[in-house]
N, C-alpha and C positions, 0 to 999 in steps of 0.2 A: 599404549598397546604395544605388546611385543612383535619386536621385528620379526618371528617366527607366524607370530600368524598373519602378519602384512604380507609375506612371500608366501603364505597358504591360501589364502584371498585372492591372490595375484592369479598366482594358480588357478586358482578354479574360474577368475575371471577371464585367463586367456582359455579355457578350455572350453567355456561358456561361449566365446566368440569364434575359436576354431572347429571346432563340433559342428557345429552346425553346415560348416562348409566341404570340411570332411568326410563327411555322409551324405551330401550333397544334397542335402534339408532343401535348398532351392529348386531344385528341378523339380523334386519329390513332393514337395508342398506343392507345387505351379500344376502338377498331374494332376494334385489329387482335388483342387480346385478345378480343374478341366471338366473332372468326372462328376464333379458336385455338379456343378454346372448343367451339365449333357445330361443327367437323371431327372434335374429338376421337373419339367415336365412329365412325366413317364411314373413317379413316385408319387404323385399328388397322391391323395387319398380316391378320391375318382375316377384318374384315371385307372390304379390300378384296382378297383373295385370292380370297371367294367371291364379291363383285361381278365380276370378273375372270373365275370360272368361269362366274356365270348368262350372262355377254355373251358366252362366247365357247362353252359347252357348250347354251345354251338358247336366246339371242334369235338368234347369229350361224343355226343351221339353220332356222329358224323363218322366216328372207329368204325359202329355196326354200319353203316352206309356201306365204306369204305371193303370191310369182310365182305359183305352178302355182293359188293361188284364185283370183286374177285370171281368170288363164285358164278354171278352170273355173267360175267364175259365168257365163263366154258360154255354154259349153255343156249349161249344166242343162238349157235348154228341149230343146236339139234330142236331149239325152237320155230327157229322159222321153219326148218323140214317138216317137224310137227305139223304145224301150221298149214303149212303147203297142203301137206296130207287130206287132214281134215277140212280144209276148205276146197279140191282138188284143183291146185295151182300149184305154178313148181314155186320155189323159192323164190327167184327174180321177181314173178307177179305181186307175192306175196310183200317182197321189198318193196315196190312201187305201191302198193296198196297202202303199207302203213305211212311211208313216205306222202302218199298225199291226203291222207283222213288224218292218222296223227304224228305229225313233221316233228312234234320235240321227242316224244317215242321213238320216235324210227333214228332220230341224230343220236340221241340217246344210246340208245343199243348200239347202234353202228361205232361209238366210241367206246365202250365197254373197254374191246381188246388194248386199245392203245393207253389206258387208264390202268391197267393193272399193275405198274409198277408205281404207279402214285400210291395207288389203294394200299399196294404194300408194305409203304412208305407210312401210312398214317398211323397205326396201331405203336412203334415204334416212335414216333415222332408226340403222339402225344404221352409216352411213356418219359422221353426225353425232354421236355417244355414240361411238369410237371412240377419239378424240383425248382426251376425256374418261377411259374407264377405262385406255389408257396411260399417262395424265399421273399418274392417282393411284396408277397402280400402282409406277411410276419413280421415284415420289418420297415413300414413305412413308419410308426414312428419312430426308429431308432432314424431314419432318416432326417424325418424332420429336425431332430435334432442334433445329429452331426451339421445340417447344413443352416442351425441356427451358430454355432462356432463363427469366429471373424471371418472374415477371407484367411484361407489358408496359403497365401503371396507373404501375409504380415507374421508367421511363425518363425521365422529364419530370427528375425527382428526381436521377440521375445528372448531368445537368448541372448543373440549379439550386443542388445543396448546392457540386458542388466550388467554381462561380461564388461564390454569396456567401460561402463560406469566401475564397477570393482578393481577393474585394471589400473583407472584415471586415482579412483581413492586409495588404493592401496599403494601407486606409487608417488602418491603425493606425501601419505605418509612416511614412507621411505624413506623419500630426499629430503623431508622437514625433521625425520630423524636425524638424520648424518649432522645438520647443521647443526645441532642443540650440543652443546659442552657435555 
């Protein structure tokens, strides 16, 4: 073998072993096993099936909930006046009426007002988490099989062994060239 391609060998063997460190393959692998790791759960097929259903059987109907409270936190007050009206009591009676016949109505409305910036939060929020339970529901198996891949700790190590293996033969040939007449 020609001495030109034993120091092209060489080459590419130490570049095979310093590359890796260079780009800091080790920390970079160690995240990205972290993150393999911390999704494992979360990715199953299952779980995200039923993340999938609560977003789109629980939170997506829960928008118009969320609209119509808005709207009806304006109208509590001119509600109970209503109310008052037609049953002739003032308002306070009327509080205390619903209050003790029906207590979840009566907590209910009474929180209306202080919920309206949730409410307005919702519509917005499931626009936002959207893109989110698509993405993981589209790609649970491209999951599975990135997280069927070794440990990603042992990728540094695919390059570093073959580099110094080509490092070790190439300069073995080298110094066994020199020696030969």
């Amino acid at each position: 073998m020609s001495r030109k391609v034993l120091w092209a060998v060489m080459v590419i063997g130490i570049l095979l072993v310093v590359a890796p460190f260079a780009i800091n393959l080790p920390g970079k692998a160690s995240a990205g096993q972290k993150m393999i790791d911390n999704f494992h759960g979360i990715m199953q097929p299952g779980a995200v099936k039923q993340t999938v259903d609560y977003y789109n059987n629980t939170f997506v109907p829960l928008g118009s909930v969320a609209q119509g409270g808005v709207q009806a936190a304006a109208e509590v007050q001119q509600m109970t006046t209503g109310l008052a009206s037609a049953l002739h009591m003032t308002p306070a009676q009327v509080q205390q009426f619903l209050g003790s016949n029906y207590p979840a109505m009566a907590k209910l409305l009474g929180s209306f007002p202080q919920l309206v910036p949730i409410f307005k939060n919702v519509p917005p929020g499931l626009d936002f988490y959207k893109p989110l339970v698509t993405t993981m529901n589209n790609n649970v198996h491209n999951y599975k099989e990135i997280s069927s891949l070794p440990n990603f700790n042992l990728f540094t190590w695919f390059f570093v062994v073959p580099g110094a293996l080509l490092v070790i033969l190439s300069g073995l040939g080298l110094a066994l060239g020199r020696r030969q007449p």
